[in-house]
Residue frames as qw, qx, qy, qz and C-alpha x, y, z in Angstrom:
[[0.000, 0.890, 0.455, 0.000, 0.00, 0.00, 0.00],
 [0.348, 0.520, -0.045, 0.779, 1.29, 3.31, -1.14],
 [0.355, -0.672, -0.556, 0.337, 1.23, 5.76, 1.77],
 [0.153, 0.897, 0.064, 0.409, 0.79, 9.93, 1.83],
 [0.503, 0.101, -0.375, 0.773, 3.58, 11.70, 2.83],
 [0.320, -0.763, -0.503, 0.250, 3.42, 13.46, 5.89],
 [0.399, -0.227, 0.113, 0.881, 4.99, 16.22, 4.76],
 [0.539, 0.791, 0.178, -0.228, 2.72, 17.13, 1.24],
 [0.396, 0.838, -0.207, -0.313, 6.02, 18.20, -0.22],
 [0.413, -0.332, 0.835, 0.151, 8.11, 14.85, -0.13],
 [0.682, 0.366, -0.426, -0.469, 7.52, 13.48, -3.72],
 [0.139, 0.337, -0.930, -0.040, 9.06, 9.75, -2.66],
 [0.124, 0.169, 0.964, -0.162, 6.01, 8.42, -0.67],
 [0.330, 0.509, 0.134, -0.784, 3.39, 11.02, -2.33],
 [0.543, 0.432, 0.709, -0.131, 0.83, 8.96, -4.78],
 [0.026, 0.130, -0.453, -0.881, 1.84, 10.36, -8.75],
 [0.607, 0.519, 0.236, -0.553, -1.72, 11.32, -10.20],
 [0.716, 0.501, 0.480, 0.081, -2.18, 10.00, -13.84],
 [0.444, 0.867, 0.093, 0.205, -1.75, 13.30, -15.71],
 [0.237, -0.863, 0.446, 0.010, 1.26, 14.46, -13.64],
 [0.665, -0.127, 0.661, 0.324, 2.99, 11.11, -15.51],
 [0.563, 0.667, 0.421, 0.247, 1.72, 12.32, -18.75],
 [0.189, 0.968, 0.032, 0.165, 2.64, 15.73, -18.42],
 [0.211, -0.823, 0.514, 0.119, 6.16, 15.55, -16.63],
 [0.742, 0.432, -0.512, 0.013, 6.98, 12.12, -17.50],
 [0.837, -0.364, -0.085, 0.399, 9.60, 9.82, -15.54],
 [0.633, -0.087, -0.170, 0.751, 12.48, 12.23, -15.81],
 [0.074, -0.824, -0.373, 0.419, 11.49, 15.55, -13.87],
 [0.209, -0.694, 0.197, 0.661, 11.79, 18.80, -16.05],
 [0.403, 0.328, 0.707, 0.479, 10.58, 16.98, -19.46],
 [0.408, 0.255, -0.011, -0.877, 8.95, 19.72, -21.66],
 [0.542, 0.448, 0.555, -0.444, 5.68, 18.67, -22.63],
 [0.186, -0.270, 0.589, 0.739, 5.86, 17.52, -26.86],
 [0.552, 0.177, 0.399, -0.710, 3.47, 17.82, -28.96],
 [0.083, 0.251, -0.904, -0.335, 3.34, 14.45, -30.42],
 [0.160, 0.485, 0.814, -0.275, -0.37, 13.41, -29.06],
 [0.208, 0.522, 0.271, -0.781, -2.06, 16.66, -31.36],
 [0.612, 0.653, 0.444, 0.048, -3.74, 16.54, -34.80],
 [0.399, -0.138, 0.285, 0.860, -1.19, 18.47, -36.93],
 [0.115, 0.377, 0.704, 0.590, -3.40, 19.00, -39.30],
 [0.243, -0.846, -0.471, -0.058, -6.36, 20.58, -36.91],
 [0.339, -0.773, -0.054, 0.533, -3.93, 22.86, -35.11],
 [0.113, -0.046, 0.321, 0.939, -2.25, 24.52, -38.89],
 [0.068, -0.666, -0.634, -0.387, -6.31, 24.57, -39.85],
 [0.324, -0.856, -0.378, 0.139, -7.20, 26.45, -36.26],
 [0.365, -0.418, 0.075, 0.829, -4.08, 28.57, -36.89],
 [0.163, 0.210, 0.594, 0.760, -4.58, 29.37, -40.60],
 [0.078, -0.689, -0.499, -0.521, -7.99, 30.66, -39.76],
 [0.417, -0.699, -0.229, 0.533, -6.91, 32.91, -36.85],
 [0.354, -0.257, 0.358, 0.825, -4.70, 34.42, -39.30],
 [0.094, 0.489, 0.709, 0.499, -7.50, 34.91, -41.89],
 [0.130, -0.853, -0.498, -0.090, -9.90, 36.42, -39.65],
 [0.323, -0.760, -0.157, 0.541, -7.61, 38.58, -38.21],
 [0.240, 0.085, 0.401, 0.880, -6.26, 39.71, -41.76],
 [0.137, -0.589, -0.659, -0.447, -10.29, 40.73, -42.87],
 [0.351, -0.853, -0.367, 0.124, -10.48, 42.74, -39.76],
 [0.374, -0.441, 0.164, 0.799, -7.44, 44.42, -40.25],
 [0.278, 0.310, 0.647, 0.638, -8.71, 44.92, -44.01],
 [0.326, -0.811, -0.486, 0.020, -12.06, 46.22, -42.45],
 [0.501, -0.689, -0.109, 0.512, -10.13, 48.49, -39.27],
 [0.449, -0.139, 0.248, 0.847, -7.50, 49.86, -41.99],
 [0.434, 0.698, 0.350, -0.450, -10.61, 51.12, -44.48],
 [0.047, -0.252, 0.704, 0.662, -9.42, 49.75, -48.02],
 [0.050, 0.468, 0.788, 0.396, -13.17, 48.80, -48.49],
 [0.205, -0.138, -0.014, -0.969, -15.53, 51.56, -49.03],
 [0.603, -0.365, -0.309, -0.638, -18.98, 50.13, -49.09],
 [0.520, -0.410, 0.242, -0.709, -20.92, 49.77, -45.89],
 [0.953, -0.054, 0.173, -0.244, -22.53, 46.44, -45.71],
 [0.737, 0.437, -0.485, 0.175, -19.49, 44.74, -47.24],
 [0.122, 0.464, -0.631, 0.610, -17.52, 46.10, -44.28],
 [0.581, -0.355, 0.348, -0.645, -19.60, 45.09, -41.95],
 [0.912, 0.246, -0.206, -0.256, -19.80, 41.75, -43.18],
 [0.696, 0.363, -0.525, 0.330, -16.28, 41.16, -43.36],
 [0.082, -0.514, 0.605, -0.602, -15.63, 42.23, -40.06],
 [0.795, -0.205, 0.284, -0.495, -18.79, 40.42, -38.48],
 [0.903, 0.306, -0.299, -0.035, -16.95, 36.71, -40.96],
 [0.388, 0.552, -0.544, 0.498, -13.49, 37.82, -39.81],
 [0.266, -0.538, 0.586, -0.544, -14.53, 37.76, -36.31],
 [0.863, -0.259, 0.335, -0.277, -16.17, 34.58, -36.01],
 [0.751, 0.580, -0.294, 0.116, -13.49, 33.12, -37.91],
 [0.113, 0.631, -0.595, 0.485, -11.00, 34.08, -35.40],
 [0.611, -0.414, 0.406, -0.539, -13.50, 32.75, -32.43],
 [0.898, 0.293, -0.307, -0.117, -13.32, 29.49, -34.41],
 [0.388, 0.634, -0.573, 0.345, -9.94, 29.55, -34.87],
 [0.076, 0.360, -0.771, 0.519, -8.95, 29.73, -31.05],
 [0.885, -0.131, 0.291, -0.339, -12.25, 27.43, -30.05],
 [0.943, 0.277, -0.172, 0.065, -10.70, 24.41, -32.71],
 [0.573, 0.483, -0.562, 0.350, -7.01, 25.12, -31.20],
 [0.308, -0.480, 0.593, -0.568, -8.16, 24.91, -28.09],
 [0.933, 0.151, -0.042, -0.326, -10.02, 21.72, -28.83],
 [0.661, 0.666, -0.344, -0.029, -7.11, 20.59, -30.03],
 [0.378, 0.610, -0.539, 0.441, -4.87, 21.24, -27.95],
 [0.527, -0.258, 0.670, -0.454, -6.62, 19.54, -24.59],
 [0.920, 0.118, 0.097, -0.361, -7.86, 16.46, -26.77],
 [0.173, 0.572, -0.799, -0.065, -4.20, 15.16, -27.08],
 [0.888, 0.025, -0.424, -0.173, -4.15, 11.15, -27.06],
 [0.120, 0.492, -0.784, 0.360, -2.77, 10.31, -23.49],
 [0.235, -0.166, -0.931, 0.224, -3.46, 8.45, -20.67],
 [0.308, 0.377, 0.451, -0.748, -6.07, 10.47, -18.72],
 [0.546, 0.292, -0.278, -0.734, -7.82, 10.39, -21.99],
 [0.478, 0.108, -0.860, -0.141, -7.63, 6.58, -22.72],
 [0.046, -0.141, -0.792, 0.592, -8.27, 5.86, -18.68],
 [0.238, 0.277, 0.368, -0.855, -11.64, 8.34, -19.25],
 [0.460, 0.229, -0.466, -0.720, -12.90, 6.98, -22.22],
 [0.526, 0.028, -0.847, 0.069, -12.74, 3.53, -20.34],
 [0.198, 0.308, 0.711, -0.601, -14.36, 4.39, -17.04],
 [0.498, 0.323, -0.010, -0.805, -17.28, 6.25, -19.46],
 [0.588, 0.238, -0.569, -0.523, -17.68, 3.26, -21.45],
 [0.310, -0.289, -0.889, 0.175, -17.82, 0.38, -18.54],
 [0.210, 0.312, 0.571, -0.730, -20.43, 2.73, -16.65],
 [0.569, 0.357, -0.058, -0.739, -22.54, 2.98, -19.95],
 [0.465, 0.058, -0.840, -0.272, -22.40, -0.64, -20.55],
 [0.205, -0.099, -0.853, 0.470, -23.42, -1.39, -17.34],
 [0.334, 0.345, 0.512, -0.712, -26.60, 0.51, -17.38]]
């Protein structure tokens, strides 16, 4: 049986969580790669950040004249952006680790089971 340190800050008898193996790893001071992300979804959620924020600069700067156009673009450009950093944020917490594998597996024996 694993016991809690009586300290809190003694790491030797102190119970590693799941994600705190995912995210530091076994040797302390790993940086965090990003080998678990969709490539592909994060250049997409980038590529339209960039867009929207070009069209709003386009918009802001005032190379289009007519009214409703502008407004348009700006009103495209912004939800474009919101996209953008909703799908890279998506992204970027749906990596493929444990905690994810472990949760997909507690959610799927409790929904067999009823």
């Amino acid at each position: 049986m694993i016991r809690k340190s009586e300290t809190g800050k003694d790491s030797l008898y102190r119970r590693r969580k799941t994600r705190e193996l995912t995210i530091q790893g076994r040797v302390p001071h790993q940086k965090r790669s990003l080998s678990g992300i969709n490539r592909l979804h994060l250049s997409v959620s980038l590529l339209m950040i960039a867009l929207g924020l070009f069209s709003v600069f386009l918009v802001v700067k005032g190379d289009v004249r007519e009214v409703w156009i502008t407004s348009t673009l700006s009103l495209l450009g912004s939800l474009n952006v919101m996209t953008g950093v909703w799908l890279c944020y998506e992204t970027v917490t749906e990596r493929k680790s444990i905690d994810n594998l472990v949760k997909g597996a507690i959610k799927r024996s409790i929904f067999d089971k009823n």
